[in-house]
The first five atom37 places (N, CA, C, CB, O) and aatype in JSON, in Angstrom:
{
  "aatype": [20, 20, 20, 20, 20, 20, 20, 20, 20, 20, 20, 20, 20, 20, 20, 20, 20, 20, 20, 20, 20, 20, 20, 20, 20, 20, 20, 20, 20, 20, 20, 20, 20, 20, 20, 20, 20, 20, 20, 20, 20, 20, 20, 20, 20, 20, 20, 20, 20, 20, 20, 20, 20, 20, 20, 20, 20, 20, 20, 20, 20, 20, 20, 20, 20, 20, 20, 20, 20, 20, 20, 20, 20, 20, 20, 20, 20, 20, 20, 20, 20, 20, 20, 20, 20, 20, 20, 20, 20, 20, 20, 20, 20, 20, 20, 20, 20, 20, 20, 20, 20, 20, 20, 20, 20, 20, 20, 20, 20, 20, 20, 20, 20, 20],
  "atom_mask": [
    [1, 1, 1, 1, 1],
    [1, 1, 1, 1, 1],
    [1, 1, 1, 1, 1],
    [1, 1, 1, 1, 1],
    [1, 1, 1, 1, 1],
    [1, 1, 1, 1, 1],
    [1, 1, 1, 1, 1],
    [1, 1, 1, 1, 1],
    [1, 1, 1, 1, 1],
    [1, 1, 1, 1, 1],
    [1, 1, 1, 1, 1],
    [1, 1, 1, 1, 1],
    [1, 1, 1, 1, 1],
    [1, 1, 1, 1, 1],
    [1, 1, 1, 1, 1],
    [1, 1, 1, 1, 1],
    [1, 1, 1, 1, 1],
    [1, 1, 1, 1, 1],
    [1, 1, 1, 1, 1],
    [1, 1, 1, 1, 1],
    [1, 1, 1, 1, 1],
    [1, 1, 1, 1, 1],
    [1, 1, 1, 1, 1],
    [1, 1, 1, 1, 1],
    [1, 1, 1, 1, 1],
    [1, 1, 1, 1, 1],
    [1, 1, 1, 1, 1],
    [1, 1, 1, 1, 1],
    [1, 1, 1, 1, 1],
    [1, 1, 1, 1, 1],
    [1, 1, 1, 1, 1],
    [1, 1, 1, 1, 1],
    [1, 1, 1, 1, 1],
    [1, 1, 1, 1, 1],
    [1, 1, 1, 1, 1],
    [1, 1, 1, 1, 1],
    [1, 1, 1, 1, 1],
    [1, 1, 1, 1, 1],
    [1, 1, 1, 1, 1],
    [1, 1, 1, 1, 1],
    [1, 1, 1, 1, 1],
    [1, 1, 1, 1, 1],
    [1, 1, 1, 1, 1],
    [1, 1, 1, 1, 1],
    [1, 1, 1, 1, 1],
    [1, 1, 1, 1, 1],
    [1, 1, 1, 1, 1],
    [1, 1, 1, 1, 1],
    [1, 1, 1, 1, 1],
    [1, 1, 1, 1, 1],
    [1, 1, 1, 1, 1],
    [1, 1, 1, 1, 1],
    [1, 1, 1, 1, 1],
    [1, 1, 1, 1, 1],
    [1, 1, 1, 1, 1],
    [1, 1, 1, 1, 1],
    [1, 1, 1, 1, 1],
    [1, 1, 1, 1, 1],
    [1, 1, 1, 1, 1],
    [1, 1, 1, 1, 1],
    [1, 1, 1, 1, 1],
    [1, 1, 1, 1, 1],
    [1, 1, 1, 1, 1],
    [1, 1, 1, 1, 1],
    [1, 1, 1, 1, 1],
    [1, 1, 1, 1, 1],
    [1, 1, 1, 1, 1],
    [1, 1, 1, 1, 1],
    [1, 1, 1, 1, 1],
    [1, 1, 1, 1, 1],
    [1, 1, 1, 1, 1],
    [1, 1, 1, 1, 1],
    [1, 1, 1, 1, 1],
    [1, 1, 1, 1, 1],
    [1, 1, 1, 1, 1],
    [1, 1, 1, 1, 1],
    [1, 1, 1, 1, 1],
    [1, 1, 1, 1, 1],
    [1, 1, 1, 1, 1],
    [1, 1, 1, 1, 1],
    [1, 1, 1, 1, 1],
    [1, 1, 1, 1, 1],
    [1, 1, 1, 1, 1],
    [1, 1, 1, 1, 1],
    [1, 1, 1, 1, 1],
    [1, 1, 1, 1, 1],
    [1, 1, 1, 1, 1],
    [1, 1, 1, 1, 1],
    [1, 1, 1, 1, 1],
    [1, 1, 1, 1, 1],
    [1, 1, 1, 1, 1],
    [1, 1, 1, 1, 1],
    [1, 1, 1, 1, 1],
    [1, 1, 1, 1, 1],
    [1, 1, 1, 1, 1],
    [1, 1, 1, 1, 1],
    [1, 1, 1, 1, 1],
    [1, 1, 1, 1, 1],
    [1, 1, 1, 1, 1],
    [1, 1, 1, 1, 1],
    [1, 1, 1, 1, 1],
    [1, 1, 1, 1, 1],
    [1, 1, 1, 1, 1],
    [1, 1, 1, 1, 1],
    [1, 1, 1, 1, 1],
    [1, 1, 1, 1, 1],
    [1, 1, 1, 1, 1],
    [1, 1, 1, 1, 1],
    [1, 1, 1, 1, 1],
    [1, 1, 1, 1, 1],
    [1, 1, 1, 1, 1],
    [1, 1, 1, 1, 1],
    [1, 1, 1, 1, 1],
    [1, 1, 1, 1, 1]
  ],
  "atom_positions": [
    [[0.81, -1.2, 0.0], [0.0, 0.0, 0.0], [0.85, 1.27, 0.0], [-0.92, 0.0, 1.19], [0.67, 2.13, -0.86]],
    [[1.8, 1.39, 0.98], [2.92, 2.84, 0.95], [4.1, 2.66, 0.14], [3.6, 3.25, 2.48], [5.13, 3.33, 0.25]],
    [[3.87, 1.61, -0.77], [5.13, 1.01, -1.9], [5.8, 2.16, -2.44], [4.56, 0.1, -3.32], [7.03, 2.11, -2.46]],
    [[5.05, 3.46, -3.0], [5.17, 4.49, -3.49], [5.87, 5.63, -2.57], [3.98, 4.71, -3.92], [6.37, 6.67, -3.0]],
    [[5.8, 5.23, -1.27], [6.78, 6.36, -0.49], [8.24, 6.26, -0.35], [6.41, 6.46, 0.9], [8.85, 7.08, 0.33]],
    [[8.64, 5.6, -0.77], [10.1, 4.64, -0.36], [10.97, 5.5, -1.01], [10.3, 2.86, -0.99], [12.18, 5.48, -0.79]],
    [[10.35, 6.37, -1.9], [11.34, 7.03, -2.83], [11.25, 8.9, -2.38], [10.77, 6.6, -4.71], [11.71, 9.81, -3.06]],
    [[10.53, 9.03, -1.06], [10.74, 10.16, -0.47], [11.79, 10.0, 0.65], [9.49, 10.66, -0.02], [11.79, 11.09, 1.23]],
    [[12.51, 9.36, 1.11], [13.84, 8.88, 1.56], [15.14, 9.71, 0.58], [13.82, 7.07, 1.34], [15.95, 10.48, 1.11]],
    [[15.15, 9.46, -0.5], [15.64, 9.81, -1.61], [15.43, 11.71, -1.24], [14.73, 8.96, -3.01], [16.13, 12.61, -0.78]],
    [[13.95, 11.53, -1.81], [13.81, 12.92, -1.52], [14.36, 14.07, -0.56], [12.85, 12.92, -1.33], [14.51, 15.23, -0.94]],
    [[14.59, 13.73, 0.43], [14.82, 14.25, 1.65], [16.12, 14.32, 1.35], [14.39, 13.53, 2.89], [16.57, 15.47, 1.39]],
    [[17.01, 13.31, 1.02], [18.41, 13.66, 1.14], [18.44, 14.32, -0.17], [19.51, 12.43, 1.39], [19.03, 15.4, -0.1]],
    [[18.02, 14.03, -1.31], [18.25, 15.26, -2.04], [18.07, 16.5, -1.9], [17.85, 15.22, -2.82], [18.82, 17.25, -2.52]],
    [[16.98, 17.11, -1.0], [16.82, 18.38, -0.61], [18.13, 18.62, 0.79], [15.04, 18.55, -0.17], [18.73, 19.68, 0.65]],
    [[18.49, 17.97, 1.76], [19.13, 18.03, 2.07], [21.09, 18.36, 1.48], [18.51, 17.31, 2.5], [22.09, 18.89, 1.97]],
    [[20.79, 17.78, 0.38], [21.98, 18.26, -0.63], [21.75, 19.11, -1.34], [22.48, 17.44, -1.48], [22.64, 19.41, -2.13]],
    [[20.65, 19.77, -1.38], [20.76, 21.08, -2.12], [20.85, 21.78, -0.93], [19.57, 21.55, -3.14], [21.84, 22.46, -1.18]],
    [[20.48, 22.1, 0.27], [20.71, 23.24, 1.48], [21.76, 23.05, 1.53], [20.11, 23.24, 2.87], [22.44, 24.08, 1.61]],
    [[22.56, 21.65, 1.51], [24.16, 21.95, 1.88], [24.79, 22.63, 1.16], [25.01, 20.94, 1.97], [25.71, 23.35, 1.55]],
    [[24.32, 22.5, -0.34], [25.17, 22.93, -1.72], [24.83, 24.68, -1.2], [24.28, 22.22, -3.75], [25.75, 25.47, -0.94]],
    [[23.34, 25.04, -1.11], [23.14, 26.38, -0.99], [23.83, 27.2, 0.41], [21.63, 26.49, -1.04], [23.77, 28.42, 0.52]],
    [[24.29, 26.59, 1.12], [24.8, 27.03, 2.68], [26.53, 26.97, 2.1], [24.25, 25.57, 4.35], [27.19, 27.95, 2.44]],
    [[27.13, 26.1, 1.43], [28.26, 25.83, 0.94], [28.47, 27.02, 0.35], [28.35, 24.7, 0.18], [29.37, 27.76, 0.75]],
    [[27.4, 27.47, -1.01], [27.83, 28.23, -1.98], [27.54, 30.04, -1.04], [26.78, 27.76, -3.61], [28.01, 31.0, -1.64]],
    [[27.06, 30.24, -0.13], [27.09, 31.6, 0.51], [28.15, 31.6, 1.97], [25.39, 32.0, 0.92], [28.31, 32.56, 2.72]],
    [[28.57, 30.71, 2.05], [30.27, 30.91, 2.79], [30.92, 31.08, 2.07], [31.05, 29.92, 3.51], [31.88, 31.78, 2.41]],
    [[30.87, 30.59, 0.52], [31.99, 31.12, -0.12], [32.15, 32.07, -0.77], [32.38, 30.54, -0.7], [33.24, 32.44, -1.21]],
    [[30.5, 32.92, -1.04], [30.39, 33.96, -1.36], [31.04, 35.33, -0.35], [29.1, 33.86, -1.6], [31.57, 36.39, -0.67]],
    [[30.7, 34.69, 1.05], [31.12, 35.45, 2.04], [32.85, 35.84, 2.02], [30.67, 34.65, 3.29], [33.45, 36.91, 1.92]],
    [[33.33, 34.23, 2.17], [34.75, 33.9, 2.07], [35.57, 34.93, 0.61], [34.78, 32.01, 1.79], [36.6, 35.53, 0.93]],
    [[35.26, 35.02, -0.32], [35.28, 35.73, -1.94], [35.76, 37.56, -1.45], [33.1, 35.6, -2.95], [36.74, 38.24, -1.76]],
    [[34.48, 37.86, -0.53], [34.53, 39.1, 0.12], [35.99, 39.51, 1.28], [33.08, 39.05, 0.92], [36.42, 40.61, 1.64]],
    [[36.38, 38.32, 1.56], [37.89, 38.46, 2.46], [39.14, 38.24, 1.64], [38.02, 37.3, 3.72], [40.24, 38.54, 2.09]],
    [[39.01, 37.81, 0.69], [39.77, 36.95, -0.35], [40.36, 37.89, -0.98], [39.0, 36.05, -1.31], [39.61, 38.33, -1.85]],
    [[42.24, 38.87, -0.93], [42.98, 39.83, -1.92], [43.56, 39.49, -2.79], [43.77, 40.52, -1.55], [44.55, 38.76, -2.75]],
    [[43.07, 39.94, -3.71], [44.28, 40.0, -4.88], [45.19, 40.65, -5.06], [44.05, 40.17, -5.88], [45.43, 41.57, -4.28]],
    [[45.95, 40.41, -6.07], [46.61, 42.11, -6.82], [46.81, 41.66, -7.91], [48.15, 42.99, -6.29], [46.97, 40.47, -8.16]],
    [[46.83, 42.66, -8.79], [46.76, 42.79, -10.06], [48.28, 44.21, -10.19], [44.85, 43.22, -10.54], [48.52, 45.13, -9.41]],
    [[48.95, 43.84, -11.42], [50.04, 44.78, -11.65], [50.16, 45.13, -13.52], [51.56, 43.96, -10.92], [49.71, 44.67, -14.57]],
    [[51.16, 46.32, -13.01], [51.46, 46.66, -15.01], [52.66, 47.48, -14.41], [49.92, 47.9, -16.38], [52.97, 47.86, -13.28]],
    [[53.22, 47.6, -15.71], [54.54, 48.22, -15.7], [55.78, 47.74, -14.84], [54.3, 49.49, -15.34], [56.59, 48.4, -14.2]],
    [[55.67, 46.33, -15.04], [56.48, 45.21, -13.59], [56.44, 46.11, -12.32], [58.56, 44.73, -13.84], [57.43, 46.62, -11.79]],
    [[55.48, 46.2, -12.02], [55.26, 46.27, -10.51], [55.03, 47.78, -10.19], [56.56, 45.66, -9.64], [54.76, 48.22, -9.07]],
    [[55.17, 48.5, -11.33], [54.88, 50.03, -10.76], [53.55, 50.97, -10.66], [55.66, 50.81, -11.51], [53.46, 52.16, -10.34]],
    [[52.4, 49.91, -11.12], [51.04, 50.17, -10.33], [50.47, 49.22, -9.88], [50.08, 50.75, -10.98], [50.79, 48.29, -10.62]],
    [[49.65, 48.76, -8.92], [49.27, 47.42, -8.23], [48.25, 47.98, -7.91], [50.07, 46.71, -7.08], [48.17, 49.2, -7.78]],
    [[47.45, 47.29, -7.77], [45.79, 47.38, -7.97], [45.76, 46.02, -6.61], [44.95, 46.84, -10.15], [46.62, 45.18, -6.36]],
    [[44.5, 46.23, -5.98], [44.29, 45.23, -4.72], [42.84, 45.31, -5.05], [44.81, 45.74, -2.96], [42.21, 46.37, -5.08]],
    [[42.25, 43.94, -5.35], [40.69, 44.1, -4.95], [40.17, 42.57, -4.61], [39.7, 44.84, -6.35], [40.84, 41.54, -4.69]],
    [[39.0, 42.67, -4.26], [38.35, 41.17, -3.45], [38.47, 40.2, -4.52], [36.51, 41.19, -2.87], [38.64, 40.43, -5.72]],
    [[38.35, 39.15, -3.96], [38.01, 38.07, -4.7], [37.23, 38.15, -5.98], [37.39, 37.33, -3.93], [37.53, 37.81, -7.13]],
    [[35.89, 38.82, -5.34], [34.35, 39.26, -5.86], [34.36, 40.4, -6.97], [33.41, 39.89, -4.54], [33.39, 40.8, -7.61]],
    [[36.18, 40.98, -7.06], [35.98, 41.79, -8.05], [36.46, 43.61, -7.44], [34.26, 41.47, -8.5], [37.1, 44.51, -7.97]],
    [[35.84, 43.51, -6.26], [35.77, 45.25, -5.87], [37.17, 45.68, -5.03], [34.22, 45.65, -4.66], [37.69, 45.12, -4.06]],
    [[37.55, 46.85, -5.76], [38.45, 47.41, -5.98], [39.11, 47.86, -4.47], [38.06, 48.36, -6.95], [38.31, 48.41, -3.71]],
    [[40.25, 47.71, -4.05], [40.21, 48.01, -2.57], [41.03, 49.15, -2.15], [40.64, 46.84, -1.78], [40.74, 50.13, -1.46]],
    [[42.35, 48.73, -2.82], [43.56, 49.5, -2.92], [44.42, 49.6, -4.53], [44.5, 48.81, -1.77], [44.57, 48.83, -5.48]],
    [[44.86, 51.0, -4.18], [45.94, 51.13, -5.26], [46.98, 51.81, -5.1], [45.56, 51.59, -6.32], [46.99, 52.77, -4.32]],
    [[48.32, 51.35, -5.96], [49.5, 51.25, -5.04], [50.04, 52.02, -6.52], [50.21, 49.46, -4.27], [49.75, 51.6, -7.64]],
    [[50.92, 53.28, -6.24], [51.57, 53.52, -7.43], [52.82, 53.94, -7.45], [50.98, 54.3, -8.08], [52.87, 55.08, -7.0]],
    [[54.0, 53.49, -7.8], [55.64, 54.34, -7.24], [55.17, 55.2, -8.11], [57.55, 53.67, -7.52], [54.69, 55.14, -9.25]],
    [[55.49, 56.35, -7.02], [55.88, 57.74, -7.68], [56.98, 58.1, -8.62], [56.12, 58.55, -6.75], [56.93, 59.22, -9.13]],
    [[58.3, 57.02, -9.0], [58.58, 57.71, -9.98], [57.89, 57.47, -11.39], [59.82, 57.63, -10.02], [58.55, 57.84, -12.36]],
    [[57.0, 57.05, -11.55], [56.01, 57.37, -12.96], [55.88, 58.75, -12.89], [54.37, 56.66, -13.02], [56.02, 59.22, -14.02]],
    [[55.68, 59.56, -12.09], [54.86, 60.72, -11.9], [55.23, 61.76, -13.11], [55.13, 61.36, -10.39], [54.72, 62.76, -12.63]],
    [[55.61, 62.06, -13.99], [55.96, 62.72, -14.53], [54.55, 63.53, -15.65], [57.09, 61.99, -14.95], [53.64, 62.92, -16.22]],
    [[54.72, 64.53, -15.64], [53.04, 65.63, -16.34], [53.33, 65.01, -17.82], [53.12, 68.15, -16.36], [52.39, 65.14, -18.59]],
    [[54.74, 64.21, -18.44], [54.57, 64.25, -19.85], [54.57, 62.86, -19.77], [55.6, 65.01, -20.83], [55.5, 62.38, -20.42]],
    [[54.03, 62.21, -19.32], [53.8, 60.71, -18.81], [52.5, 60.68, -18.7], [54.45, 60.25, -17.45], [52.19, 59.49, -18.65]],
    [[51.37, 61.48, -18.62], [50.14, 61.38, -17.64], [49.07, 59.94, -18.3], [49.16, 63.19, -17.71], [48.34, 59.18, -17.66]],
    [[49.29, 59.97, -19.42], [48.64, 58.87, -20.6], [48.6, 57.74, -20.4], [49.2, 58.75, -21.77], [47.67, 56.95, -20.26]],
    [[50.44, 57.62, -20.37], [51.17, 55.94, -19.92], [50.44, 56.02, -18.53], [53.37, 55.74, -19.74], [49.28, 55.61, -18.59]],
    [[50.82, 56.43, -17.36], [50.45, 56.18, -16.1], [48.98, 55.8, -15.97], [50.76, 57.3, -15.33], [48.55, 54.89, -15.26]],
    [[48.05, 56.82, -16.97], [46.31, 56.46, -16.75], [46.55, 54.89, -17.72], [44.79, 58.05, -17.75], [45.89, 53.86, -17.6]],
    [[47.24, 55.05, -18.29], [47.3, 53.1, -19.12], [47.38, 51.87, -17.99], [49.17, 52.73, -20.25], [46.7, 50.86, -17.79]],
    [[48.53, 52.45, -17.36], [48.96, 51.76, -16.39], [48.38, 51.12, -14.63], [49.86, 52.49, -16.39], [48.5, 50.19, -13.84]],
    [[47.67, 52.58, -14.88], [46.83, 52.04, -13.98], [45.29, 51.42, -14.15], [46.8, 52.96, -13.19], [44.71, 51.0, -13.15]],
    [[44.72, 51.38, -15.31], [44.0, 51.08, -15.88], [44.19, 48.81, -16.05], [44.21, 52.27, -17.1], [43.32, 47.95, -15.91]],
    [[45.65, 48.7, -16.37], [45.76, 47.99, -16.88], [45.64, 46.63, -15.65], [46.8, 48.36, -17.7], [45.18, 45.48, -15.65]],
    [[46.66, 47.94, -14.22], [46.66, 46.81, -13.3], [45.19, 46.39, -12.66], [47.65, 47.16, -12.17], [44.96, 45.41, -11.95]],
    [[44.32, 47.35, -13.06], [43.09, 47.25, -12.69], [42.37, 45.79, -13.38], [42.42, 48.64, -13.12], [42.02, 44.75, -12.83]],
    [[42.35, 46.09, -14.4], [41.9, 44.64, -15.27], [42.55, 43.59, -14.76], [42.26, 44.58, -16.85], [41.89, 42.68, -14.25]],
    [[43.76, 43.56, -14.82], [44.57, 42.52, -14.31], [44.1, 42.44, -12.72], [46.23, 42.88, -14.54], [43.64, 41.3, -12.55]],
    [[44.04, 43.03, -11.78], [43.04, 42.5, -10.65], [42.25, 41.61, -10.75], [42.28, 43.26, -10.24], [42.17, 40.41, -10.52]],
    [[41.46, 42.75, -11.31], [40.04, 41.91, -11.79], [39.86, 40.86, -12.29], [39.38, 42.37, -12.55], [38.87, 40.19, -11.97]],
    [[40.8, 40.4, -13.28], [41.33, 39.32, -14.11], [41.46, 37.84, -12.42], [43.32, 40.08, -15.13], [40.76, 37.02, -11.84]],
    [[42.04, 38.08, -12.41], [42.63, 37.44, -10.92], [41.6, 37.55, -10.11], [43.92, 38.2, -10.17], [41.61, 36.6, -9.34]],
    [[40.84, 38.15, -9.95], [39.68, 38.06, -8.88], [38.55, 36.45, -9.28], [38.59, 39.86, -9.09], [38.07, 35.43, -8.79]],
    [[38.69, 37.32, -10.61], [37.15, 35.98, -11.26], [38.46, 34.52, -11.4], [36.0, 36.62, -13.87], [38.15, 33.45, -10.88]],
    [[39.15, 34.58, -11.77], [40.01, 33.18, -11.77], [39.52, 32.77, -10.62], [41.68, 33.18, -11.79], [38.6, 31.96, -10.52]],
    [[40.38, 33.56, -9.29], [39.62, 32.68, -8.17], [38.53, 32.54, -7.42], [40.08, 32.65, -7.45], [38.49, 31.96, -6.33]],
    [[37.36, 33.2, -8.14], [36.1, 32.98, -7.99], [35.57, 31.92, -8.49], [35.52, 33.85, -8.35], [34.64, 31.33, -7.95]],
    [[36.33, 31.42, -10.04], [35.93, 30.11, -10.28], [36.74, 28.82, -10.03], [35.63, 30.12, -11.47], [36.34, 27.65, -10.0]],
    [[38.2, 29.4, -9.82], [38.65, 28.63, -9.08], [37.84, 27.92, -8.04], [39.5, 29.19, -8.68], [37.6, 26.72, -8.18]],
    [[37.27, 28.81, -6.63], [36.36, 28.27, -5.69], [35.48, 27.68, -5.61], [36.01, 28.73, -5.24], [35.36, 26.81, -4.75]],
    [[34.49, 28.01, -6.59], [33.34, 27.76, -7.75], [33.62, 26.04, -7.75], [33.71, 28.74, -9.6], [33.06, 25.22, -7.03]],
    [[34.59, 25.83, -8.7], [34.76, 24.54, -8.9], [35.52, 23.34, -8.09], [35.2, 24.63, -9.92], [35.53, 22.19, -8.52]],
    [[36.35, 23.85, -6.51], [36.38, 23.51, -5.99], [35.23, 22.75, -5.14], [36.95, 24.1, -5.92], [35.27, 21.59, -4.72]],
    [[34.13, 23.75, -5.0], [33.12, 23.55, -4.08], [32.48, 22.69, -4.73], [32.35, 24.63, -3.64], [32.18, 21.73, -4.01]],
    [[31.98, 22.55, -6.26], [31.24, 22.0, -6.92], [31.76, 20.5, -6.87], [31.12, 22.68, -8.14], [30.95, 19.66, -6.47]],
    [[33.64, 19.87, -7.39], [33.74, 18.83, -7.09], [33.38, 18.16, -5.47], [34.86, 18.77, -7.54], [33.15, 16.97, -5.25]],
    [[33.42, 19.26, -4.48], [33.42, 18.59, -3.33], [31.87, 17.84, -2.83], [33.94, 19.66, -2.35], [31.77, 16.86, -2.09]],
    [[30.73, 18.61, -3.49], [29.78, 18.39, -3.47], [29.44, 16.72, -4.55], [29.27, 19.78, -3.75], [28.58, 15.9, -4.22]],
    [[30.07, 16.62, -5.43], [30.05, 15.23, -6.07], [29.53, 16.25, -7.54], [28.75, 13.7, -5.21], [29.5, 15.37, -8.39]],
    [[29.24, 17.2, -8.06], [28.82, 17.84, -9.05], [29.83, 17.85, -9.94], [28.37, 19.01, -8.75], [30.97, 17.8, -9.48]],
    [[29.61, 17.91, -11.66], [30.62, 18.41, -12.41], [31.49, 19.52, -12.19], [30.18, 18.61, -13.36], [30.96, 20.58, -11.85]],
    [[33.09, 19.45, -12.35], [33.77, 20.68, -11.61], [33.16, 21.69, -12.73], [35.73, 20.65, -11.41], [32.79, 22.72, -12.18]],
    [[32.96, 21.71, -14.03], [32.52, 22.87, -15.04], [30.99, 22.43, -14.88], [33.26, 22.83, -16.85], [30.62, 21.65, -15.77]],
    [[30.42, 22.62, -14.32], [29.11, 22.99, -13.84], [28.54, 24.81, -13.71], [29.14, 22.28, -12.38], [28.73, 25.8, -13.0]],
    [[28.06, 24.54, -14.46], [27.7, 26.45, -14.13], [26.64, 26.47, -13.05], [26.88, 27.51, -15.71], [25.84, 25.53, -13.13]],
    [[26.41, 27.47, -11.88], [25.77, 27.55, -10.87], [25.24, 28.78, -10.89], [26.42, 27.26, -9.85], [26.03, 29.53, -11.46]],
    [[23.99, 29.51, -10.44], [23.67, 30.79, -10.72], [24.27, 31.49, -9.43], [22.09, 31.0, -11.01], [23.58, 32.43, -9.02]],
    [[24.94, 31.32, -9.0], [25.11, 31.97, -8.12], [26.48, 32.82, -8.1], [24.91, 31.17, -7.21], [26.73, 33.55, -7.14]]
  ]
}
């Protein structure tokens, strides 16, 4: 007669593996938010610092760029280490991404909306 319930057992731990997956994936959203980078150009003479998540924190520039007939190169330069942050931020965003995803038993290239 309850032949048909046997497979809400199932159920349960599958919802149970999605709260873990969803509790998993917002520590690491959290974790992303503590997480520095840096990003550089001109071997090392602007450095860019931002989160994991992307947002911009610090920027670091030796002053001898400083020059008024330079102003171009330097806005390049700092422009560039910026991307390059940023660049480095999302690497290890999916770096994490796909960490978390193998740990969970999921494809590591699994896309997640989150």
């Amino acid at each position: 007669m309850f032949k048909g319930l046997g497979g809400l057992g199932d159920m349960s731990k599958m919802m149970k593996a999605a709260k873990d997956m969803q509790d998993r994936m917002q520590q690491m959203q959290d974790d992303m938010e503590k997480i520095i980078v840096t990003g550089e150009s001109g071997a090392g003479l602007v450095k860019a610092s931002c989160t994991a998540k992307g947002e911009l924190t610090a920027l670091d520039i030796d002053p001898s760029i400083f020059q008024p007939s330079e102003k171009e190169v330097v806005e390049d330069l700092i422009l560039a280490a910026i991307k390059d942050a940023q660049r480095r931020a999302q690497d290890k965003m999916q770096s994490e991404m796909s960490r978390i995803t193998q740990e969970l038993g999921l494809p590591a290239d699994m896309k997640l909306p989150f």
